[in-house]
C-alpha positions in Angstrom: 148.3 235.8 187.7 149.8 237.8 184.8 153.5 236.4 185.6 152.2 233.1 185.7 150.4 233.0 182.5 153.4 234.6 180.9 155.6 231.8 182.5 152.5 229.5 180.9 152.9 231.1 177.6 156.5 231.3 177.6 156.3 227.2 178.5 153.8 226.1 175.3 155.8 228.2 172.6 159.4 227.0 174.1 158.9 223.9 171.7 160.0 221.4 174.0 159.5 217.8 172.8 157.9 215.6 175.5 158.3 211.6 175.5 154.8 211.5 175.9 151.5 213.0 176.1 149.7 213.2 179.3 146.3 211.4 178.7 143.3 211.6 181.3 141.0 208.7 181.0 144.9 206.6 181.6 145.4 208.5 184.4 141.7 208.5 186.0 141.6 204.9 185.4 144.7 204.2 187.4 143.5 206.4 189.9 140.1 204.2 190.2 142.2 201.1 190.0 144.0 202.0 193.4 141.1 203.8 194.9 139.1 200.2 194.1 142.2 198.6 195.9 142.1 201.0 198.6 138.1 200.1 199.3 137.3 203.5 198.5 133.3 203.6 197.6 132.7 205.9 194.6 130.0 208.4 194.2 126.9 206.8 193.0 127.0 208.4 189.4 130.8 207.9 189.1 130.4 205.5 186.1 127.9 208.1 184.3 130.2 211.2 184.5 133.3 209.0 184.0 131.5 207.9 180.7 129.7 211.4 180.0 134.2 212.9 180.4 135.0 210.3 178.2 132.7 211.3 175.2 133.5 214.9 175.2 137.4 213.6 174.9 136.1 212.3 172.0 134.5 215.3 170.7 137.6 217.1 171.6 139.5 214.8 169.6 137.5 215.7 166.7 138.6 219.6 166.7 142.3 218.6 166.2 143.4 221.0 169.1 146.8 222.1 168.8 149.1 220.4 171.3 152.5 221.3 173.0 154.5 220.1 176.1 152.1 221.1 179.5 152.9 221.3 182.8 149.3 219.3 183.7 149.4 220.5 187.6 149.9 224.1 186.6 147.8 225.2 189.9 149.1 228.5 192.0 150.7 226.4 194.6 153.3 225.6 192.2 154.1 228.9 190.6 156.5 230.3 192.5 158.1 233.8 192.1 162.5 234.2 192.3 163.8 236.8 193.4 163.5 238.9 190.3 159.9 238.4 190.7 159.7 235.7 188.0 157.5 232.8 188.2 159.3 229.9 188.2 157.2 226.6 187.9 157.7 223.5 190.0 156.2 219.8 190.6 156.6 218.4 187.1 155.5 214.8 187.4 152.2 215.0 185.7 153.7 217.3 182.7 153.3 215.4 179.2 152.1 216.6 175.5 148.6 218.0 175.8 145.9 221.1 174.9 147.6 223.9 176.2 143.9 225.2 177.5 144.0 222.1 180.2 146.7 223.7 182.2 144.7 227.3 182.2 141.5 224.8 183.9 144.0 223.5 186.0 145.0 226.9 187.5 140.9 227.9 187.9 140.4 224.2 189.4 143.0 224.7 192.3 142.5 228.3 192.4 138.5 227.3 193.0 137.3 230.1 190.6 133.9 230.8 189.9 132.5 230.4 186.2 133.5 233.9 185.3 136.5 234.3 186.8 137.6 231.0 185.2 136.4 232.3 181.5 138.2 235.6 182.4 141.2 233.6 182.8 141.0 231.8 179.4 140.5 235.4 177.6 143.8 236.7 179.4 146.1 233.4 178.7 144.8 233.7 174.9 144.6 237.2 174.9 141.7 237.2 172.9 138.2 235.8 173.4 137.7 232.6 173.2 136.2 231.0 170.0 133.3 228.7 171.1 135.2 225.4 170.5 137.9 227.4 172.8 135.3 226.8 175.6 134.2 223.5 175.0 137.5 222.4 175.4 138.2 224.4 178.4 134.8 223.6 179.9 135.7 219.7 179.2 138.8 220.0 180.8 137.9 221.6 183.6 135.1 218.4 184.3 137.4 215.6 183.5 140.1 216.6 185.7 137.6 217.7 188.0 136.6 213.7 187.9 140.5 212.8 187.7 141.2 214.8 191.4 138.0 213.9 193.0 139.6 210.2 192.8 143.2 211.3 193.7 141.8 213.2 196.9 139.5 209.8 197.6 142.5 208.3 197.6 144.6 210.4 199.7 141.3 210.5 201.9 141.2 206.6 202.3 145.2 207.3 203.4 144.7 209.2 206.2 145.1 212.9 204.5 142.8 215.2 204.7 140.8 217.5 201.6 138.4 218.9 203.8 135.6 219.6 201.1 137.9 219.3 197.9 136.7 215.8 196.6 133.0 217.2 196.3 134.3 220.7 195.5 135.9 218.9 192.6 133.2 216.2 191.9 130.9 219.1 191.6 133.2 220.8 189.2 133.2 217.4 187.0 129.1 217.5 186.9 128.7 221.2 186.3 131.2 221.5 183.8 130.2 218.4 182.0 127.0 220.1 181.3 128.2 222.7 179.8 130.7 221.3 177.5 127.8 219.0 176.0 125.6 222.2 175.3 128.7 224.0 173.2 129.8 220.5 171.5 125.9 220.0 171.0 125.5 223.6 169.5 129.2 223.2 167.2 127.7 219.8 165.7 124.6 221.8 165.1 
């Protein structure tokens, strides 16, 4: 985990430019657009939580977070180590300008991390603590793409793949997290 959030590091300060920034509620609503054309039936409180991710964007929006080029599906099936023992990051096609926190709630999405093991992992990419607006934005991250895979595993579902568990595992993720982020932005606004 440390030589893959050095790689992570080393990728956010290497000033890359990027054509364009990787934005969610685009992305989830092209995933619901081909789930919807796949006859895929959403969970019955999709719309709340897909509105409920949406206005902490907002509120993210507001902080001015700092953003840099991301690899987006930085997860540890795609950090791979060379023979040096350097990780070496593959599977770029979500990558785009964002937060450089989303790809540390990417890793603790696919890695299915508990609370504190994902906080733990925030701390040792910023090697610091996290400032309370650090974990609103983590915490919101982690719930909309939570939301964004649940629909890409319906998806694949409706196609014949299987996630055994991972589009509730997710979904679940989106609800909890949600939660939380709204207590921190609610507690910030004070």
């Amino acid at each position: 985990i440390n030589k893959a959030l050095t790689a992570l590091r080393n990728l956010h300060n290497a000033d890359i430019t990027s054509p364009h920034d990787f934005d969610f509620i685009t992305t989830i609503d092209y995933y619901e657009e081909i789930c919807h054309n796949a006859e895929v039936e959403f969970f019955s409180t999709y719309r709340k939580y897909k509105a409920q991710v949406t206005h902490l964007l907002d509120c993210v929006e507001k902080l001015n977070a700092p953003k840099c080029f991301c690899h987006i599906d930085f997860v540890p099936g795609n950090c791979l180590l060379d023979k040096d023992g350097n990780v070496v990051l593959i599977d770029w096609e979500y990558s785009g300008r964002q937060d450089p926190i989303v790809d540390v709630a990417m890793f603790c999405i696919s890695a299915a991390f508990t609370k504190s093991q994902s906080d733990r992992l925030l701390q040792l990419y910023l090697e610091r603590k996290p400032e309370l607006s650090e974990y609103a934005r983590f915490y919101t991250y982690i719930a909309t793409a939570g939301l964004m895979w649940s629909l890409w595993s319906e998806y694949k579902t409706a196609n014949g793949e299987i996630f055994e568990g991972y589009t509730e595992r997710t979904y679940n993720l989106c609800k909890k997290y949600s939660r939380l982020a709204a207590k921190l932005f609610d507690r910030i606004n004070g």
